[in-house]
C-alpha positions in Angstrom: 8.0 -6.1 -11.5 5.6 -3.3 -10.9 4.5 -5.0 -7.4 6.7 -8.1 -7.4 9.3 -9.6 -4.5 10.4 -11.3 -7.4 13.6 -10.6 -9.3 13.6 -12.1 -12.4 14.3 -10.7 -15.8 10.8 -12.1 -16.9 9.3 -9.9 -14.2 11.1 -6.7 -15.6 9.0 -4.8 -18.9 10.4 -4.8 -22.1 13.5 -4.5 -22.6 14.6 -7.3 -24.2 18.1 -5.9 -25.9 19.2 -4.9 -22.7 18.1 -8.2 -21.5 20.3 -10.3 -23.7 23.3 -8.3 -23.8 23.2 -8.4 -19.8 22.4 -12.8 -20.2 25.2 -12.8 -22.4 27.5 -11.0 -20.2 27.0 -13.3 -17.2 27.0 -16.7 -18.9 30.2 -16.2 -20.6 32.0 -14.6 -17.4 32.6 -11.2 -19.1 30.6 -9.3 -16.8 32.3 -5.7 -16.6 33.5 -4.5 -13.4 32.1 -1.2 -13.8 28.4 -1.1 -15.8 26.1 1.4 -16.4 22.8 1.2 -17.0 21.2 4.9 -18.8 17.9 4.5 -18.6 14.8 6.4 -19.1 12.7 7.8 -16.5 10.4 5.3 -15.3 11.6 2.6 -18.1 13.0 0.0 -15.9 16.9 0.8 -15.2 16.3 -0.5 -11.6 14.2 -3.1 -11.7 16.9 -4.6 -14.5 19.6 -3.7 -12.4 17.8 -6.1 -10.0 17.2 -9.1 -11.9 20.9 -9.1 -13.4 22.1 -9.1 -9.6 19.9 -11.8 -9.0 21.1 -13.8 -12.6 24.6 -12.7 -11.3 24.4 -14.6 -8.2 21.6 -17.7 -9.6 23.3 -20.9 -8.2 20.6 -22.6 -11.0 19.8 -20.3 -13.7 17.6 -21.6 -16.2 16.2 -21.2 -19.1 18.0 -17.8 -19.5 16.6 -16.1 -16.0 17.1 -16.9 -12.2 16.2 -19.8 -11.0 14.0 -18.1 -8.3 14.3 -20.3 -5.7 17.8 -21.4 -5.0 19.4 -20.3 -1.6 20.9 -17.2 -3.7 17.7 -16.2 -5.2 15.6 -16.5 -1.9 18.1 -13.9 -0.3 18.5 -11.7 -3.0 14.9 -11.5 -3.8 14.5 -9.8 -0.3 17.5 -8.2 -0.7 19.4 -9.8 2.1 21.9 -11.4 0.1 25.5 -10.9 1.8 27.0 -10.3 -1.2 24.8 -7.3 -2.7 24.7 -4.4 -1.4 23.1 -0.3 -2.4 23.8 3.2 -2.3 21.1 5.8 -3.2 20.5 9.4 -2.7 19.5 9.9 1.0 19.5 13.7 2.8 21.7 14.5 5.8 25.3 15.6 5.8 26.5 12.2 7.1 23.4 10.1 6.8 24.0 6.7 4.2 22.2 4.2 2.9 22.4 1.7 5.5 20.6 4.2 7.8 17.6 3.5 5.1 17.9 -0.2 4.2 13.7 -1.3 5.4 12.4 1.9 3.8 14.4 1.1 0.7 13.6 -2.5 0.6 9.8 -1.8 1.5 10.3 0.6 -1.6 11.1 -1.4 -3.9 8.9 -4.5 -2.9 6.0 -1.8 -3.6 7.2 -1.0 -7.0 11.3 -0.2 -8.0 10.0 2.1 -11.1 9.8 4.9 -8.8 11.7 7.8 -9.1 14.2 9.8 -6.8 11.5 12.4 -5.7 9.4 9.5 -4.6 12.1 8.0 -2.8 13.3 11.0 -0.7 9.6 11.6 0.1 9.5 8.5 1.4 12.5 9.1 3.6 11.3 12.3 5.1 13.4 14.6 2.7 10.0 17.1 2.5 12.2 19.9 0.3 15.7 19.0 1.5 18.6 18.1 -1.6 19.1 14.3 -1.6 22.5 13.5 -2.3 25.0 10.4 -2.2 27.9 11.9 0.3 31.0 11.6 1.4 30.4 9.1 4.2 28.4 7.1 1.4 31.6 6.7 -0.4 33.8 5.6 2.1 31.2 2.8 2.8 31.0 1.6 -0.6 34.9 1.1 -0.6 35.1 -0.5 2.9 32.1 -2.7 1.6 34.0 -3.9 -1.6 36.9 -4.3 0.0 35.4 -7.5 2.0 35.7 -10.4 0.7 32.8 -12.1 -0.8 30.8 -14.2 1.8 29.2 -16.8 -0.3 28.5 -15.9 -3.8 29.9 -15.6 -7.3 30.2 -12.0 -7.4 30.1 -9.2 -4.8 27.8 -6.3 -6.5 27.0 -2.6 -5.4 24.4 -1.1 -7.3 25.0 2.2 -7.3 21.7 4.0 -7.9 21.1 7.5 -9.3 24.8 8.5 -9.5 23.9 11.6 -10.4 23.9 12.3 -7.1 27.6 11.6 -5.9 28.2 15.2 -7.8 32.3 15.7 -7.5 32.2 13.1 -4.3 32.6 10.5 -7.4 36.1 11.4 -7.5 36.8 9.3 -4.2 35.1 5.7 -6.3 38.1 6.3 -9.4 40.8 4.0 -8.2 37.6 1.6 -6.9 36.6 1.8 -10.5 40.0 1.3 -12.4 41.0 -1.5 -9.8 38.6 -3.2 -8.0 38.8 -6.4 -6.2 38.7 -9.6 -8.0 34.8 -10.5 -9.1 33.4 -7.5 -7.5 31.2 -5.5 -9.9 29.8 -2.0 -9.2 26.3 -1.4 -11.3 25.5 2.2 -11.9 21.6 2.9 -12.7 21.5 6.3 -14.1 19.2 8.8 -15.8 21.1 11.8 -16.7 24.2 11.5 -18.1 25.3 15.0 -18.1 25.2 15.3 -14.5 28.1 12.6 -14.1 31.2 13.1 -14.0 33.2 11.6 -17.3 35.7 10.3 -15.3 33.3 7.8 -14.1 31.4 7.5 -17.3 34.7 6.3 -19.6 35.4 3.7 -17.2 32.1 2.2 -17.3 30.5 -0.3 -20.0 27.4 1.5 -20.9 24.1 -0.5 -21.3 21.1 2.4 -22.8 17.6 1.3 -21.2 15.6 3.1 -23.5 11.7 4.4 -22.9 9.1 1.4 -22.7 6.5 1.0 -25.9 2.9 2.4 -25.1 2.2 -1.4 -26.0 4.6 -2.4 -23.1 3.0 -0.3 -20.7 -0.8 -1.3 -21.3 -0.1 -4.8 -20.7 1.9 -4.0 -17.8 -1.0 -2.0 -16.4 -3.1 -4.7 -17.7 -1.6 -7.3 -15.5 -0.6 -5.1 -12.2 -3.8 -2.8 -12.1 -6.0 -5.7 -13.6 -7.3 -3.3 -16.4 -9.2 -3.8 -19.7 -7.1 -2.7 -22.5 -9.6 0.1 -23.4 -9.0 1.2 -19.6 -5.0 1.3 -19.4 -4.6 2.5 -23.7 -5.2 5.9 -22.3 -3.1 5.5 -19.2 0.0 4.2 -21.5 -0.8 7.1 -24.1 -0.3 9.8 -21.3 2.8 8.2 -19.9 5.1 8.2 -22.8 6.8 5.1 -22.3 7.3 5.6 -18.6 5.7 3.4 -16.1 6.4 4.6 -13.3 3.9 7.9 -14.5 1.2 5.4 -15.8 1.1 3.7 -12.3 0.8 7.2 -11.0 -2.1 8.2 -13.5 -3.6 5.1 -13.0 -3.5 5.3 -9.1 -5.5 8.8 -9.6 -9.5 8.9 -9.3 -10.9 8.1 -12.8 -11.6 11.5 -14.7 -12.4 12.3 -17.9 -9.6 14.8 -18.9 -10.0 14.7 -22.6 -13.6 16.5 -21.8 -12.6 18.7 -19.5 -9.7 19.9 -21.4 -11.8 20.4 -24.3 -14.3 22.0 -22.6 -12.0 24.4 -20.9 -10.7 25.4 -24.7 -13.8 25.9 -25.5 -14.8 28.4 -23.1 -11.1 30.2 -23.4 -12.3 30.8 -26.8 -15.1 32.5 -26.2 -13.6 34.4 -23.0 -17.2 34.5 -21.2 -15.6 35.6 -17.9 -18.4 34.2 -15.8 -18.0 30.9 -17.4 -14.7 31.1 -17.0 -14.5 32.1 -13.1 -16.7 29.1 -12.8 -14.8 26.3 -14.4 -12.1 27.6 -12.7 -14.1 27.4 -8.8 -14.9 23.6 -10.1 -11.0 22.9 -11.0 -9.9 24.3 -7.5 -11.5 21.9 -5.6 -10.1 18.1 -8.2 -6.7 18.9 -5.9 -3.1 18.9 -7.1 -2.5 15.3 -8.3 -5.6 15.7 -10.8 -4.5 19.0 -11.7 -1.2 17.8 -12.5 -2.5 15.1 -14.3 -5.4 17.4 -17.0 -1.9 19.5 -17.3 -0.1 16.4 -18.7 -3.2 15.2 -20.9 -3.8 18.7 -22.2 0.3 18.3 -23.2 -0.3 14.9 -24.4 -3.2 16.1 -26.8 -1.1 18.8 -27.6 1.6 16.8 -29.0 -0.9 15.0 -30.7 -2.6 18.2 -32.4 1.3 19.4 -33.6 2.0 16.2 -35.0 -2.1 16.0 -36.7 -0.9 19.5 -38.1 2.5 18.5 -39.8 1.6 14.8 -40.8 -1.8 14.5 -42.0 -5.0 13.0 -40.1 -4.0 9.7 -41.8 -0.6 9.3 -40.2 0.2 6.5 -37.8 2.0 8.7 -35.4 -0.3 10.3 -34.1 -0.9 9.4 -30.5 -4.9 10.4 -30.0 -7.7 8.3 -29.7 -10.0 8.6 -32.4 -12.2 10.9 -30.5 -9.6 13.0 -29.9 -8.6 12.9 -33.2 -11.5 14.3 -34.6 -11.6 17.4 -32.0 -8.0 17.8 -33.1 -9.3 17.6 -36.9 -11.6 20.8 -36.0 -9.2 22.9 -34.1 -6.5 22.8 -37.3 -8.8 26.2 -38.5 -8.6 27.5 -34.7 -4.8 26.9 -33.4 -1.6 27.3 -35.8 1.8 26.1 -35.4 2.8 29.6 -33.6 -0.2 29.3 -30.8 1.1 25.5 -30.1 4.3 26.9 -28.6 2.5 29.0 -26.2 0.0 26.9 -25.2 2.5 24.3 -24.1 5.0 27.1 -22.7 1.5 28.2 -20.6 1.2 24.5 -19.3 4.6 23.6 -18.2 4.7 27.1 -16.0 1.2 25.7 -14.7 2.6 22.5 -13.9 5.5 23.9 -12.4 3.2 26.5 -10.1 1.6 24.0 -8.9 4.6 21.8 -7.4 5.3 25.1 -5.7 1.9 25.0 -4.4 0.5 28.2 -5.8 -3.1 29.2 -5.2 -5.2 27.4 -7.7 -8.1 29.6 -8.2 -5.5 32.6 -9.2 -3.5 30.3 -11.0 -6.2 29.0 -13.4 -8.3 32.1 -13.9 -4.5 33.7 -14.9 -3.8 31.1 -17.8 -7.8 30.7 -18.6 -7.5 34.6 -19.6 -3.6 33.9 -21.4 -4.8 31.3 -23.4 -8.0 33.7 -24.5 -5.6 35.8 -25.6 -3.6 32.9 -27.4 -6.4 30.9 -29.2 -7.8 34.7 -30.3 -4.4 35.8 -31.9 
């Protein structure tokens, strides 16, 4: 479902636990009023949350999905259906969802793996908070409290409730007693920023992060890539597709040479070398920057891992040219330097959302991680 109108579980990656528990629930009639689904960032608690509403509200369902194209399927598949309806995070002190209803279905026609940042970009939220308000939560009750125009159930998916904060408080009594088949479908990632009083009266469904094997054939089959092409892609993501659709959407670039090549010359500290690599980097722009930060973590990870299991272990996620750089930097980086190099990459990474000046930035950590790799 990375570019899909379609709802269908078949169309949603992986997840097949998650899938059959939610089947199960809806074909014997013991679909909770109150579900959450924790999911991982960029694992595919929305696009599931999807395709059960769909399943929910199948006037055909077949063959253990949607039918697709009964008058129930048609509408929910454009997300017009009477009967479902969606809160998200939005910014404005009595702006809701409704105000956003094209962008959000426009949204999630272009992929619904996205995550909140994306969304409030896409709603003009620049640096404001998003947040799910007040006004937000007196529409959800009023909205529940219809009755149901023509399907089985009346559903509110409920995404991100993170962001209701101590608002959440006014959805309780919804939650404890809700009208007959109505079911309110939470899609969450952080469940310490909700409040346990909506947590214990939820069933809780764990979405857990997609396989790297998951992810290349999903990339395989949206981006049209060779396996050798999207391997690296999935490696870099961590189970999150979302972040390979985002890597993969980025000019092709050889980070695993650049990185290298950028450790090499921290190690010898040539400061002319250095200033240049660093007047080359300035110019790849923020997205590519961002992106040899996460692949210099990745290899990282990779190198720790290397260090404690053995070059013969099978969990060890580096190609095998990158295993055999890793091999020779086991007599060059120990377990105490790994901590600072990663340490030295996340403040990059985080510089850089903040928009710091490049050149300083890099020419700052080239001459900190001199000082690192010659400890």
């Amino acid at each position: 479902m990375a570019n899909s109108n379609n709802l269908q579980f078949k169309e949603v990656i992986g997840q097949a636990t998650a899938k059959s528990l939610l089947r199960r629930m809806a074909d014997n009639d013991r679909i909770p009023h109150a579900l959450m689904l924790l999911s991982m960032p960029g694992s595919g608690g929305l696009p599931l949350a999807l395709a059960f509403a769909q399943y929910a509200l199948c006037e055909n369902r077949t063959g253990g999905d949607a039918c697709g194209s009964c008058r129930s399927c048609l509408k929910t598949s454009k997300l017009v259906h009477p009967d479902l309806h969606f809160t998200f995070p939005t910014v404005g002190t009595n702006v809701t969802s409704d105000q956003h209803l094209e962008a959000w279905r426009k949204a999630m026609q272009e992929t619904p793996y996205l995550d909140a940042n994306q969304w409030l970009q896409k709603i003009g939220a620049e640096n404001k908070q998003g947040n799910i308000n007040k006004e937000a939560c007196s529409k959800i009750i009023k909205k529940l409290s219809l009755k149901i125009f023509e399907g089985r159930y009346k559903i509110m998916l409920i995404w991100l409730p993170e962001y209701l904060g101590k608002e959440g408080n006014r959805l309780l009594k919804l939650i404890e007693e809700p009208p007959d088949n109505t079911l309110l479908l939470f899609v969450a990632q952080n469940q310490e920023l909700i409040l346990n009083t909506i947590l214990s009266r939820c069933q809780l469904v764990k979405v857990p992060a997609l396989s790297d094997e998951e992810v290349e054939q999903a990339l395989m089959k949206s981006k049209n890539m060779t396996l050798e092409q999207a391997r690296p892609i999935a490696q870099l993501a961590g189970g999150n597709f979302n972040e390979a659709l985002s890597i993969a959407d980025q000019p092709q670039s050889d980070n695993s040479t650049m990185f290298l090549d950028w450790m090499r010359k921290c190690y010898i500290g040539n400061g002319v070398e250095l200033v240049n690599w660093v007047e080359t980097f300035a110019k790849l722009g923020r997205e590519n920057q961002k992106q040899f930060l996460r692949y210099g973590l990745h290899f990282m990870r990779g190198y720790m891992t290397l260090k404690m299991a053995g070059a013969d272990s099978d969990n060890i996620r580096l190609l095998p040219k990158e295993r055999t750089t890793a091999q020779n930097l086991t007599k060059v980086i120990g377990f105490d330097q790994i901590g600072h190099i990663v340490e030295l990459f996340d403040d990059c990474a985080f510089s850089i959302e903040r928009n710091a000046n490049q050149k300083i930035l890099f020419l700052d950590a080239s001459i900190k991680l001199n000082k690192i790799l010659r400890r």
